[in-house]
C-alpha positions in Angstrom: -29.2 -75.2 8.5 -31.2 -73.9 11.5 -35.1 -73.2 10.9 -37.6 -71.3 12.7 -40.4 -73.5 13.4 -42.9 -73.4 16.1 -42.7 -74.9 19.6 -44.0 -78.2 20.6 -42.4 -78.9 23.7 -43.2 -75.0 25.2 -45.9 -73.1 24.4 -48.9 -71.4 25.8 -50.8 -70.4 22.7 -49.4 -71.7 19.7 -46.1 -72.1 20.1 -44.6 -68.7 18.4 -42.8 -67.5 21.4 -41.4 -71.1 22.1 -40.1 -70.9 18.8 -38.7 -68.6 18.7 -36.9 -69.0 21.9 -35.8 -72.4 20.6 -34.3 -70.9 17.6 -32.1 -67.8 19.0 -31.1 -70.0 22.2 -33.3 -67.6 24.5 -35.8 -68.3 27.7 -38.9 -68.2 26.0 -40.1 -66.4 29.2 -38.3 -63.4 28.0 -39.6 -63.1 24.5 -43.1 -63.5 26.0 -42.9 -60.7 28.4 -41.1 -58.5 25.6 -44.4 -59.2 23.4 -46.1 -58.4 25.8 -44.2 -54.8 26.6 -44.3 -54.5 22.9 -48.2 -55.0 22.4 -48.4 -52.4 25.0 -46.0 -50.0 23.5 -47.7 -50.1 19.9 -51.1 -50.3 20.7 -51.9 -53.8 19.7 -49.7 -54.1 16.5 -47.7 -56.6 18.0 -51.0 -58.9 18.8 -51.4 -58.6 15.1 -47.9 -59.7 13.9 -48.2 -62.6 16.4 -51.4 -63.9 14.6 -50.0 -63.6 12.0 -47.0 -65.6 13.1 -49.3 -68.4 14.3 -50.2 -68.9 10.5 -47.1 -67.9 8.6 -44.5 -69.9 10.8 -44.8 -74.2 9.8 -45.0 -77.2 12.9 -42.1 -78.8 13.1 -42.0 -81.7 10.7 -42.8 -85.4 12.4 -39.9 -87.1 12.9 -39.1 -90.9 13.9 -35.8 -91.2 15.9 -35.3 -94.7 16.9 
């Protein structure tokens, strides 16, 4: 089962975009420049519902691999 989870490995802020990247199998470069078209596009909304991403989204759980 595939989970959304944020980025470790590539992120700039928190790690949303990376994440989400990670989990649709997408450059993460091109979810951050369509968040940032979109924050433009609705007036800061989509600044909001990444803030809100930073808290709602969970860290990837620590893992020993040996």
């Amino acid at each position: 089962m595939k989970k959304l989870y944020l980025s470790d490995s590539d992120k700039k802020i928190e790690g949303v975009c990376g994440g989400i990247g990670e989990y649709f199998g997408i450059d993460s470069t091109l979810i951050r420049i369509i968040c940032v078209l979109l924050a433009f596009a609705s007036f800061g909304t989509t600044l909001v519902a990444y803030i809100i991403c930073c808290f709602v989204i969970p860290k990837k759980p620590y893992s020993k691999e040996w």
